[in-house]
Steps between C-alpha positions, in 0.01 A plus 500: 500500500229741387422609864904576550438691127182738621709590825808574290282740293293604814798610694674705157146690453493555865879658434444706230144640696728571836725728258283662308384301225877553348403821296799696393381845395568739824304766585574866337383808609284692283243702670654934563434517886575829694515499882537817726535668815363865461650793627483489870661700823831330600397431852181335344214710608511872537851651449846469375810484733806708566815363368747521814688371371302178320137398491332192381160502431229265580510169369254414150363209383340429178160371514436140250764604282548195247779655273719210381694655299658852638602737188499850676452680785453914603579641839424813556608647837333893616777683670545808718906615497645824384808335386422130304852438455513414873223230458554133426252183559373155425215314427530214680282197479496301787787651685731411219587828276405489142561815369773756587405865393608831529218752559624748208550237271120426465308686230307756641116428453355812750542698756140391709357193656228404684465869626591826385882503538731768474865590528766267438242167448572318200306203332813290398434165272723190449447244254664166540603203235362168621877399539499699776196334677492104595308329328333275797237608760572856366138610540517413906629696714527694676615766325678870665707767358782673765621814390846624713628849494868515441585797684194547731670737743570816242151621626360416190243213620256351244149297507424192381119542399401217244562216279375236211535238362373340143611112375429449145545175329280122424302254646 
């Protein structure tokens, strides 16, 4: 009867181990964490790309990234057009688009990236509400922004130099 007993007891501790020990306090971020992908050329090394009439720049990926809890996040996207109304894009994580934006709709930050810049390029930045990111695997990637040119044969082509990205939240 005892031996039936210890086994009894034996088998619920080895339970309660399997799971966890049965503690019911879950884990809650804390810790401010900020993640980014600094300014870099859309094609990923030495230059931007024309917009004929949409480009999509070289795929990103965040290195050890551990956010767990997403709270915002800042594009900001370096453009060559002399019309912006014509300009639309997303950022796209994985393929899958996450933000829809309109290139005059961004605040303006600049008018200069990663080399002396001049005529029509604009430094264009786009904050986003964690809503509007997923929550899960957010910090993989890979990441790309595609810019499109609405009316790209009025002779009025533009250049799609730059663009980052900043993820602030908790771990």
């Amino acid at each position: 009867m005892d031996r039936l007993r210890t086994l009894c007891v034996l088998g619920t501790l080895a339970g309660l181990a399997a799971c966890g020990g049965g503690g019911s306090a879950a884990y809650v971020p804390t810790t401010s964490t900020t993640c980014t992908l600094p300014l870099q050329y859309a094609n990923g090394s030495s230059s931007g790309m024309g917009i004929t009439p949409q480009a999509t720049s070289s795929d990103r990926h965040f290195n050890a990234c551990n956010m767990t809890q997403l709270q915002t996040a800042r594009l900001t996207v370096c453009i060559n057009h002399p019309n912006l109304s014509e300009v639309s894009g997303q950022l796209r994580l994985s393929g899958n688009s996450v933000l829809a934006l309109s290139a005059n709709s961004g605040a303006a930050v600049g008018t200069s990236c990663l080399a002396q810049s001049g005529g029509a390029t604009t430094v264009r930045e786009f904050t986003l509400a964690s809503g509007s990111l997923a929550s899960t695997a957010f910090s993989s990637g890979p990441w790309s922004v595609t810019l499109s040119d609405a009316l790209p044969d009025n002779n009025q082509s533009g250049y799609f130099v730059a663009w980052a990205l900043e993820l602030q939240g908790l771990r």
